[in-house]
N, C-alpha and C positions, 0 to 999 in steps of 0.2 A: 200332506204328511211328510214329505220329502224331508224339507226344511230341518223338522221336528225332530224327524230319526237322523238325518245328517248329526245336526246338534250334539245326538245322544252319542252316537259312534267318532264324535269325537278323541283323539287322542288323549289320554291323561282322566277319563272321564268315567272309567270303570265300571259303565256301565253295565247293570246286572235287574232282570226282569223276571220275576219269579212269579206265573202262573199258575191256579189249580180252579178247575171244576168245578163247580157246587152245584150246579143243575143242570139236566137233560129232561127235557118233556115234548116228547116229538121230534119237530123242528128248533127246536129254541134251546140255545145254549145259556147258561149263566155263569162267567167266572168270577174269580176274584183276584187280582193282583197287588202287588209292590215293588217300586223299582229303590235302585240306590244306584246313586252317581255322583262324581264330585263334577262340580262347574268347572268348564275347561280353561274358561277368565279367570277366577278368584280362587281356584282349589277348594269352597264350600265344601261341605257336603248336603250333599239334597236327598230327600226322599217324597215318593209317595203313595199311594193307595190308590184304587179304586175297583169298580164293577162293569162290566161288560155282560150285554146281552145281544145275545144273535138271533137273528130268524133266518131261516137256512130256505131258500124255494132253489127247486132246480139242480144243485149241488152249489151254490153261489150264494152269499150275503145278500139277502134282500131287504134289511134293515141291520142297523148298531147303532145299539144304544148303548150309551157311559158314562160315566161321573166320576170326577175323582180330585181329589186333594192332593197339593204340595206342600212341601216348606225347608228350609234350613235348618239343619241338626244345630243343635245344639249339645256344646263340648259336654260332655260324659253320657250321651246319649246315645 
């Protein structure tokens, strides 16, 4: 994951992650997310979505689950 978040914390790349909840049942977290950032190469802008699920054993991540989608805005959007 290094790599990944290096990339994102890029300069110039405005990188912005906006997190919220949707499920708690027990151990198991469900969230939903969206990030926005422009590419630090091209000035793009990028976005994406996706879903996160935790199972929580011990106070520690014992599994994560995710999915999620990218893509390149497009101008007026």
């Amino acid at each position: 994951m290094a790599p990944r978040f290096a990339y994102f914390g890029a300069p110039n790349t405005g990188f912005l992650c906006r997190k919220v909840l949707r499920s708690l049942s027990g151990p198991v977290f469900g969230v939903v997310w969206v990030n926005h950032r422009a590419d630090p190469e091209t000035g793009e802008a990028k976005r994406s979505k996706g879903v996160e699920f935790w199972l929580m054993r011990d106070d520690m991540i014992a599994r994560w689950d995710a999915s999620f989608n990218a893509w390149t805005v497009n101008r007026g959007e």
